[in-house]
DSSP file (Angstrom, degrees, kcal/mol; ACC not computed):
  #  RESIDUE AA STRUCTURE BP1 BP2  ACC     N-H-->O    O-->H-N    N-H-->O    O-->H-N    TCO  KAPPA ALPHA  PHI   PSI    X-CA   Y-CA   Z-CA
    1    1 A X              0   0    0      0, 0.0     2,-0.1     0, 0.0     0, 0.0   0.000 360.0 360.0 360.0 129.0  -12.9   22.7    7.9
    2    2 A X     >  -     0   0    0      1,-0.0     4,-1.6     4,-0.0     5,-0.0  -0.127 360.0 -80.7-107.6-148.7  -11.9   23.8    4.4
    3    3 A X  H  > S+     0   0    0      2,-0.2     4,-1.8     1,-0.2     5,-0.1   0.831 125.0  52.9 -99.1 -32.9   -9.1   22.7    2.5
    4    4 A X  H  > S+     0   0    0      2,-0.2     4,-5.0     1,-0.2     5,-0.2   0.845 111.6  50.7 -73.1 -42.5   -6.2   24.8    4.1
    5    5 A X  H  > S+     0   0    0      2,-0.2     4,-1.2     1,-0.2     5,-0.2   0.932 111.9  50.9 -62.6 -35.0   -7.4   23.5    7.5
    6    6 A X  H >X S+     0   0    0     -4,-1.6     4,-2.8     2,-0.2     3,-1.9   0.988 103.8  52.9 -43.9 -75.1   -7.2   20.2    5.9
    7    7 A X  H 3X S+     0   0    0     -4,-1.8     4,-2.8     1,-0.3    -2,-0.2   0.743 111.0  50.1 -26.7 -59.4   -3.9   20.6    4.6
    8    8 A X  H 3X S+     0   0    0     -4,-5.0     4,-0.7     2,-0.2    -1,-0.3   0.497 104.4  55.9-106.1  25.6   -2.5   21.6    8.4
    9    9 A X  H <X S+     0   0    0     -3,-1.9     4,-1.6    -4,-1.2    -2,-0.2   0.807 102.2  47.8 -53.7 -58.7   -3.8   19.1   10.0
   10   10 A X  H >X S+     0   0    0     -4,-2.8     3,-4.9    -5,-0.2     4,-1.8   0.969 116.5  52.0 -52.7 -53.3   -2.3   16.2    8.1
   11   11 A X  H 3X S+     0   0    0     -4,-2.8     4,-3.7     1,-0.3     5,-0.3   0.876 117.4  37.7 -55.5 -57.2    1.3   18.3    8.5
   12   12 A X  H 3< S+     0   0    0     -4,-0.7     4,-0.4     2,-0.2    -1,-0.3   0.634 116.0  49.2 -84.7   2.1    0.8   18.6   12.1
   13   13 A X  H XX S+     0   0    0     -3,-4.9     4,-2.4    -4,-1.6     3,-0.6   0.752 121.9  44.3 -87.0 -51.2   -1.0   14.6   12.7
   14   14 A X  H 3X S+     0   0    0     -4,-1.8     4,-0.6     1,-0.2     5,-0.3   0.934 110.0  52.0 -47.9 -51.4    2.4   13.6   10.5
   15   15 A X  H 3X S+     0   0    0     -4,-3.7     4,-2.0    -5,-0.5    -1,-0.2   0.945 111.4  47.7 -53.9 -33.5    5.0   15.9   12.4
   16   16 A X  H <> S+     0   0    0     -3,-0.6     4,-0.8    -4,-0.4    -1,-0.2   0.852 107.1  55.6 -85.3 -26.3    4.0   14.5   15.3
   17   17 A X  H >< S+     0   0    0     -4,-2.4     3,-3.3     2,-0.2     4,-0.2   0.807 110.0  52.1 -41.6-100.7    4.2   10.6   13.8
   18   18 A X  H >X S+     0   0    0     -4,-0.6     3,-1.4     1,-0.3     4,-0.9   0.324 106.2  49.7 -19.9 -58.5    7.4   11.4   13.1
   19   19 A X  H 3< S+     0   0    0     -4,-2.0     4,-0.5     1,-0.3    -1,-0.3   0.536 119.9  37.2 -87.0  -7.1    8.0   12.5   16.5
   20   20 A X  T <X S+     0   0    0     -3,-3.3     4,-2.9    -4,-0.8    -1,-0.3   0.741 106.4  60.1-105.3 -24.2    6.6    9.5   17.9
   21   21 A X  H <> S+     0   0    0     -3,-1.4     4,-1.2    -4,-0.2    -2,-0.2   0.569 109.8  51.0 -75.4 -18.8    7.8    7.0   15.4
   22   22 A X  H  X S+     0   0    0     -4,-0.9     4,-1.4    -5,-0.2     5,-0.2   0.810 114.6  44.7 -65.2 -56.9   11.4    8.4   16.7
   23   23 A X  H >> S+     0   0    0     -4,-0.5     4,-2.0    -5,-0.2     3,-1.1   0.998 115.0  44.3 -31.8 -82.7   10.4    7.8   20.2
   24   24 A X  H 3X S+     0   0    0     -4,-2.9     4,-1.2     1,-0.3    -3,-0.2   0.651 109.5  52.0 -65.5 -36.6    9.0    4.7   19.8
   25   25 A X  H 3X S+     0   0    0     -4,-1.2     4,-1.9     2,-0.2    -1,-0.3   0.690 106.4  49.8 -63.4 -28.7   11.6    2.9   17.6
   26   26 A X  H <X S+     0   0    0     -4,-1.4     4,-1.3    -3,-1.1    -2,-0.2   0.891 113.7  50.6 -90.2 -14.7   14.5    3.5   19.5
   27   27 A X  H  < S+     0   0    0     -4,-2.0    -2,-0.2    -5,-0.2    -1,-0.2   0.754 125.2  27.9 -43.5 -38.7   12.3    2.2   22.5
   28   28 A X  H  < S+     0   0    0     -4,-1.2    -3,-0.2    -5,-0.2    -2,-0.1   0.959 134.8  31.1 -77.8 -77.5   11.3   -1.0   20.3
   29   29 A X  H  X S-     0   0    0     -4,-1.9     4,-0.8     1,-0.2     6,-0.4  -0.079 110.2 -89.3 -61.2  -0.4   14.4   -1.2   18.2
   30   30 A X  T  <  -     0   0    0     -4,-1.3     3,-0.3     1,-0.2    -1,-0.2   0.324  22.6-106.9  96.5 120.3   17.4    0.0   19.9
   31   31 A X  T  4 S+     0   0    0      1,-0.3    -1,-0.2     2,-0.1    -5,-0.1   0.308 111.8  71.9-102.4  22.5   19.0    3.0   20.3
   32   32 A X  T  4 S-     0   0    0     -3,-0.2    -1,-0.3    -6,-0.1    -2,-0.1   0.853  88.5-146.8 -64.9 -53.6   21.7    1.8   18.0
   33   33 A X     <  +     0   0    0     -4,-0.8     3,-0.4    -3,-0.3    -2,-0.1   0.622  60.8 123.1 102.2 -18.7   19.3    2.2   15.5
   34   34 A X  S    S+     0   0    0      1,-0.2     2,-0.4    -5,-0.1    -4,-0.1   0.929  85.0  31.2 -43.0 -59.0   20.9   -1.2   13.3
   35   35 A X    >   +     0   0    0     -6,-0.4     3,-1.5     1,-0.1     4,-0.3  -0.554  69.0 172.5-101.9  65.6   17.5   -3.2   13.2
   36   36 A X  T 3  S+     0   0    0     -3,-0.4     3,-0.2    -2,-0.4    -7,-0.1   0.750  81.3  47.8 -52.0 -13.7   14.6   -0.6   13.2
   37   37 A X  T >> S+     0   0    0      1,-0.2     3,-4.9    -8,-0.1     4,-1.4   0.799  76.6 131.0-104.4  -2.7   11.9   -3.4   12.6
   38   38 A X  H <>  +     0   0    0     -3,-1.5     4,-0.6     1,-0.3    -1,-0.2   0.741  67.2  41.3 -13.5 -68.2   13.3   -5.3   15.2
   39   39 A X  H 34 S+     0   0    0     -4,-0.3    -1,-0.3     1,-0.2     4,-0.2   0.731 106.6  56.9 -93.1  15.5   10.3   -6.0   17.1
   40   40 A X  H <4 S+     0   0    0     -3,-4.9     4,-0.5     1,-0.1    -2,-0.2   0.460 113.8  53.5 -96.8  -8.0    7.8   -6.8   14.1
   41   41 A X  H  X S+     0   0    0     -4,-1.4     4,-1.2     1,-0.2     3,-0.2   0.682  87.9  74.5 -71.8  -8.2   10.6   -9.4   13.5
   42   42 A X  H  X S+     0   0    0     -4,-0.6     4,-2.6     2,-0.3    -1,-0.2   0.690  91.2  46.4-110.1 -46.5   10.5  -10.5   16.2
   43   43 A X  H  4>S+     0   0    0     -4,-0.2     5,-1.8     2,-0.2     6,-1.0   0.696 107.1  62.4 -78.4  -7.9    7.2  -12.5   15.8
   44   44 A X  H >45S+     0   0    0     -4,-0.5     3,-2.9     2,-0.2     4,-0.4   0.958 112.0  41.6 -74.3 -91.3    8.8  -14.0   12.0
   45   45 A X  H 3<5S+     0   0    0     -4,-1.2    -2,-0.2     1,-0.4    -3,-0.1   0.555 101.2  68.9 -62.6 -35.7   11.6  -15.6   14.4
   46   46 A X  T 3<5S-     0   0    0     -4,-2.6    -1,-0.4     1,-0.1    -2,-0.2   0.727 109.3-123.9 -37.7 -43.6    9.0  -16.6   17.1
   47   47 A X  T < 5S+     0   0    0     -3,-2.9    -3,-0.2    -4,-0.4    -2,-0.2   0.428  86.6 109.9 115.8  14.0    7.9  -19.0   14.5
   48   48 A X  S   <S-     0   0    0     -5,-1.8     2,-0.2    -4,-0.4    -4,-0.2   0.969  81.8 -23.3 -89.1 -40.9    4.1  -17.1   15.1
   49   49 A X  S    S-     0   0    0     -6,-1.0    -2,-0.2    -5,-0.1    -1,-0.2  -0.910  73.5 -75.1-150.1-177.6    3.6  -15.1   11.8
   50   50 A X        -     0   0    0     -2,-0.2    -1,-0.1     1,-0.2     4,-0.1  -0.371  45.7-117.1 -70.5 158.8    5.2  -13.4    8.8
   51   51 A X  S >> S+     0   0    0      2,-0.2     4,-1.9     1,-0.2     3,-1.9   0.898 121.4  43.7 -57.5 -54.2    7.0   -9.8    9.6
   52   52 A X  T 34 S+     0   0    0      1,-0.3    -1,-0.2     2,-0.2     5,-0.1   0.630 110.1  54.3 -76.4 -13.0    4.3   -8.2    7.3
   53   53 A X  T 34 S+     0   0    0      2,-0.2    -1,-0.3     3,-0.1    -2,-0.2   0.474 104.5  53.2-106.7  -6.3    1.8  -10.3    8.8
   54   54 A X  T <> S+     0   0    0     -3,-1.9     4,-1.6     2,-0.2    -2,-0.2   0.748 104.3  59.5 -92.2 -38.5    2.9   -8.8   12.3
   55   55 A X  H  X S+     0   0    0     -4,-1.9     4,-1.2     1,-0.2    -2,-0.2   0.676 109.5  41.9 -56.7 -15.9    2.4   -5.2   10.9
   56   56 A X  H  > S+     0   0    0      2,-0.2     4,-3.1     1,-0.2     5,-0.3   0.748 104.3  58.2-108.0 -14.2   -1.1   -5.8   10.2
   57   57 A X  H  > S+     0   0    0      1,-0.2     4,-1.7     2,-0.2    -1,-0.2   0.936 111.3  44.1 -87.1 -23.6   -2.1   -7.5   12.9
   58   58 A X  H >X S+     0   0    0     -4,-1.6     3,-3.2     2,-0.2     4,-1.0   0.976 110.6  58.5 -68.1 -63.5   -0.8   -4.3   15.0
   59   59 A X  H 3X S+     0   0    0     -4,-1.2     4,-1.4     1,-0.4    -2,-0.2   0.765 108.9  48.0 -24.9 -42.7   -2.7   -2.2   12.1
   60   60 A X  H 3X S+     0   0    0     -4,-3.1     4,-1.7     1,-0.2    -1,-0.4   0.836 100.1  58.6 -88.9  -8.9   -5.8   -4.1   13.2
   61   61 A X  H <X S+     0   0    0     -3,-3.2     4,-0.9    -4,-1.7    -2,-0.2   0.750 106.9  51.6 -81.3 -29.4   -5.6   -3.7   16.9
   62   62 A X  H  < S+     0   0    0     -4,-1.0    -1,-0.2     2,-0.2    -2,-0.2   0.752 110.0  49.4 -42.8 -55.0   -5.7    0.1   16.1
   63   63 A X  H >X S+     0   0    0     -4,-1.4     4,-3.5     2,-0.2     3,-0.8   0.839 107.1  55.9 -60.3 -40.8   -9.0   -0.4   13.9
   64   64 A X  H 3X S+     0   0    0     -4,-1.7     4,-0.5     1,-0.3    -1,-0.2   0.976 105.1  49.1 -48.6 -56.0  -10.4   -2.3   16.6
   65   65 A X  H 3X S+     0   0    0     -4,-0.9     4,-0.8     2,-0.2    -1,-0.3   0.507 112.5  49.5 -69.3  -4.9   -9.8    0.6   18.6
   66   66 A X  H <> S+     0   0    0     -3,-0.8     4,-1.8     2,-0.1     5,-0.2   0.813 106.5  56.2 -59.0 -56.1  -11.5    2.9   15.8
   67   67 A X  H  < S+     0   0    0     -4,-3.5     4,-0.4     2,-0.3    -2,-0.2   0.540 102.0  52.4 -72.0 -19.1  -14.4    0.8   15.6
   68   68 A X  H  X S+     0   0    0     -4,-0.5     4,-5.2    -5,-0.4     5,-0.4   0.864 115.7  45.4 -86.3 -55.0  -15.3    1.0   19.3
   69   69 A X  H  X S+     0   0    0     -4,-0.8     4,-1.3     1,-0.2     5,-0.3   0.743 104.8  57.8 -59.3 -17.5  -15.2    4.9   18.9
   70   70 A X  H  < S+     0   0    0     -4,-1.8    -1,-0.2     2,-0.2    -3,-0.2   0.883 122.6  24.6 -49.6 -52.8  -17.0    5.0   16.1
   71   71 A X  H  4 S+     0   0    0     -4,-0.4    -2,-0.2    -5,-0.2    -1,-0.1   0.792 132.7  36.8-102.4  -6.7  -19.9    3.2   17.8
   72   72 A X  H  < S-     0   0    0     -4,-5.2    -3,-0.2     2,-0.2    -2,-0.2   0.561  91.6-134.2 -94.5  -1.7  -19.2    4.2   21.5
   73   73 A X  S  < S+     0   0    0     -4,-1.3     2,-0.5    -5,-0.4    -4,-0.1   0.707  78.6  67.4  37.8  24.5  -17.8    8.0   21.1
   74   74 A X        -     0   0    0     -5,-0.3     2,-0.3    -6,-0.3    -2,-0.2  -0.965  64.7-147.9-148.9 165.0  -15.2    6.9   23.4
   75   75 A X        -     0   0    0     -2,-0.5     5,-0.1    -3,-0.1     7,-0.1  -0.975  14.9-153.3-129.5 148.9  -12.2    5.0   24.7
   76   76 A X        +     0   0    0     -2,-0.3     5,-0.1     2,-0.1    -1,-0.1   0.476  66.4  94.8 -87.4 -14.2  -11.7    3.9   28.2
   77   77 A X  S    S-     0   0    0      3,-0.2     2,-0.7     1,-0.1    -2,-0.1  -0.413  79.1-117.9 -73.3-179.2   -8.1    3.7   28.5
   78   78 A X  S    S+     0   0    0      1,-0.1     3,-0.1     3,-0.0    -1,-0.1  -0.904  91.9  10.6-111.9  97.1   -6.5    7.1   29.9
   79   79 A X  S    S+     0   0    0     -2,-0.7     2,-1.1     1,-0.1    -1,-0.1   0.335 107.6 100.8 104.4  -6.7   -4.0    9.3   27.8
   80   80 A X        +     0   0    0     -3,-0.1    -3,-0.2     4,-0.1    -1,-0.1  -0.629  45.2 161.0-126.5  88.6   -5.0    7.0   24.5
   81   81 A X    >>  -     0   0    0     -2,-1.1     3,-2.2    -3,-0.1     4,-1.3  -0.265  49.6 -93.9 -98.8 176.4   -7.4    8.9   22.5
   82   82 A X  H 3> S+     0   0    0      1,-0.3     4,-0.5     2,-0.2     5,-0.1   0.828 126.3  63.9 -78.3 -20.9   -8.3    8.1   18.4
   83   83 A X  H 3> S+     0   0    0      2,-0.2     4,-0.8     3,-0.2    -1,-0.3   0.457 100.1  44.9 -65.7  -9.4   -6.2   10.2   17.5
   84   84 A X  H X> S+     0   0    0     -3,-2.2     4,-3.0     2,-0.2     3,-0.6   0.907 115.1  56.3 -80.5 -53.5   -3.1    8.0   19.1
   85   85 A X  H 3X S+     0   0    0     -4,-1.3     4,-1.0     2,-0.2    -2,-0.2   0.472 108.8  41.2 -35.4 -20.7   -4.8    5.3   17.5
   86   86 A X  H 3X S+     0   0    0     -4,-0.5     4,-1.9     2,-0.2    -1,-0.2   0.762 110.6  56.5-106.5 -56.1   -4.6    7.0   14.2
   87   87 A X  H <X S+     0   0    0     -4,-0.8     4,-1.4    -3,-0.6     5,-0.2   0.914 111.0  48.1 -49.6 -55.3   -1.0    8.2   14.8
   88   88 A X  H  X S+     0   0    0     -4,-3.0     4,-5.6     1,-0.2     5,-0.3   0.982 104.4  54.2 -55.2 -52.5   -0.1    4.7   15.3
   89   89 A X  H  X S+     0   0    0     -4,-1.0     4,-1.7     2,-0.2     5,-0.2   0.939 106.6  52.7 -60.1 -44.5   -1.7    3.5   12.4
   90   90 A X  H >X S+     0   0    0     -4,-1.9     3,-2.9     2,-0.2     4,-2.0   0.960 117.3  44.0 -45.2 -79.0    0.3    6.3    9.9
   91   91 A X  H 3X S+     0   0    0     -4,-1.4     4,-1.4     1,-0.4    -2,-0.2   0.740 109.5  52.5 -92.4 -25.7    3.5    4.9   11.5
   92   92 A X  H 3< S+     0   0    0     -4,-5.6     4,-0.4    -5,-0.2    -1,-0.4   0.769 106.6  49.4 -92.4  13.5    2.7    1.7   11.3
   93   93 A X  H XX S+     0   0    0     -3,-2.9     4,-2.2    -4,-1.7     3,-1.0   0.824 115.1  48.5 -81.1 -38.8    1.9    1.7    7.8
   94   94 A X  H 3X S+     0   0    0     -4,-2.0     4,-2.6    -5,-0.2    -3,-0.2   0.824 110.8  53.0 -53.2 -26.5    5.4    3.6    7.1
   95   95 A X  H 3< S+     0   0    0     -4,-1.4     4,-0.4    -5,-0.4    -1,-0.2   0.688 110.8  38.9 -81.3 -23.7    6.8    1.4    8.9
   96   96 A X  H <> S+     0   0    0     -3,-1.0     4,-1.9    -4,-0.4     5,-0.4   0.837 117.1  50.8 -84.3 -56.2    5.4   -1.6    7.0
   97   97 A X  H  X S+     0   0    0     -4,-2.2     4,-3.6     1,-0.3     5,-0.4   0.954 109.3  57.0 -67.7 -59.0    5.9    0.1    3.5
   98   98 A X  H  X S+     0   0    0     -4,-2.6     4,-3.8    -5,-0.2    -1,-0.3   0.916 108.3  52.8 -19.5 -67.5    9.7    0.8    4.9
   99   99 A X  H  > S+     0   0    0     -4,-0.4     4,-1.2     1,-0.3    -2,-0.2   0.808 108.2  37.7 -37.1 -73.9    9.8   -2.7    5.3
  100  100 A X  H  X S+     0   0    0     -4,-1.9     4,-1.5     2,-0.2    -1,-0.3   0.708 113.6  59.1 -79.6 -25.9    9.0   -4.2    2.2
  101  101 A X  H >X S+     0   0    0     -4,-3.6     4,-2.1    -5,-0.4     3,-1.0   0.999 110.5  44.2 -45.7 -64.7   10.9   -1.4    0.4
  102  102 A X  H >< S+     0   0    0     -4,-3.8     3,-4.5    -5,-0.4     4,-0.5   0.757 117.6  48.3 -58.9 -90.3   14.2   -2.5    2.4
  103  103 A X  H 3X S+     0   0    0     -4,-1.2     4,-2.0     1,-0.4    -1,-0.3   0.477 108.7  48.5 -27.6 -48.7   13.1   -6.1    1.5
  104  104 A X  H <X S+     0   0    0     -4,-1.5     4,-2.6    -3,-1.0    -1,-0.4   0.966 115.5  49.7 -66.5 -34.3   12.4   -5.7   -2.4
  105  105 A X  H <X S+     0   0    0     -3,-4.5     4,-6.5    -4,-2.1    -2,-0.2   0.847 101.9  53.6 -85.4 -23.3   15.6   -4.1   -2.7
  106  106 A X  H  > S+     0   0    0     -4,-0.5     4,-2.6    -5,-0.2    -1,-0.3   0.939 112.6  54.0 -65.9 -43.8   17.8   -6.6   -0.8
  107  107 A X  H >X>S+     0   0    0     -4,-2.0     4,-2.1     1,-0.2     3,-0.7   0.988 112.6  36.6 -56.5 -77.3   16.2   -9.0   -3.4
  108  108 A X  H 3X5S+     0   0    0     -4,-2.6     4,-2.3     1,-0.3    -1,-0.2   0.961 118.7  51.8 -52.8 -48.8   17.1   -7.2   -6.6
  109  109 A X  H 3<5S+     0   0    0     -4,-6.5    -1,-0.3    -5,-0.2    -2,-0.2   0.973 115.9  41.3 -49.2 -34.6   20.5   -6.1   -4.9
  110  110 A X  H X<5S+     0   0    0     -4,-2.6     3,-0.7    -3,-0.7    -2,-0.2   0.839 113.9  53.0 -68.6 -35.4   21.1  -10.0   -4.1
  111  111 A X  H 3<5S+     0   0    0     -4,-2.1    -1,-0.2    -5,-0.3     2,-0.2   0.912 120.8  40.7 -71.2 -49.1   19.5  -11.1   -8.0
  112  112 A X  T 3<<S-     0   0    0     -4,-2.3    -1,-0.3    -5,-0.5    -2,-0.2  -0.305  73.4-178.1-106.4  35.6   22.3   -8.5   -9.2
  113  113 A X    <         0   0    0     -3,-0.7    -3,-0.1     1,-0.2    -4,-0.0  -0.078 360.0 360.0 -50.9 155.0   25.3   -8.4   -7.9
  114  114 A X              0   0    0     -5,-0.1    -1,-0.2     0, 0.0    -5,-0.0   0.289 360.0 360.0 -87.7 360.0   28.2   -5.7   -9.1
């Protein structure tokens, strides 16, 4: 693989995050589309962890699933290859980064009002 091959991969592993992070959210979140983080929130109100602390723990459940293919050259589930794993893990780091963006900014809007 050289560098151009590089280059369209990542566009075509990312178009297809997108196209799954579209999927998946209004499946999670509602196809209103109001609350997008809705169900990493979900575990903040559950009283079990932090919303950021609910993004990683999905983040690791994905590595987990790296780390057996890395040392088995496989996965046993059906349809769910590293490369889903992998996709997931992109969207749920946007998703996370999203997050705490929204989050900083409601602070500074709230710190500053007009």
């Amino acid at each position: 693989m050289n560098r151009q091959d590089l280059f369209e991969h990542h566009q075509l592993l990312t178009d297809r995050a997108f196209e799954i992070m579209q999927a998946k959210n209004n499946d999670y979140a509602g196809s209103k589309g109001d609350v997008p983080f809705a169900n990493f929130q979900r575990c903040e109100a559950m009283g079990v962890c932090t919303t950021e602390q609910g993004f990683l723990v999905r983040i690791i459940d994905k590595v987990s699933r790296l780390s057996t293919f890395a040392q088995d050259g496989k996965l046993l589930v059906a349809n769910e290859g590293y490369e889903d794993a992998i996709l997931d893990i992109i969207n749920y780091c946007v998703l996370m980064s999203a997050y705490i963006k929204g989050k900083q900014e409601k602070t500074l809007t709230d710190s500053n009002p007009s």
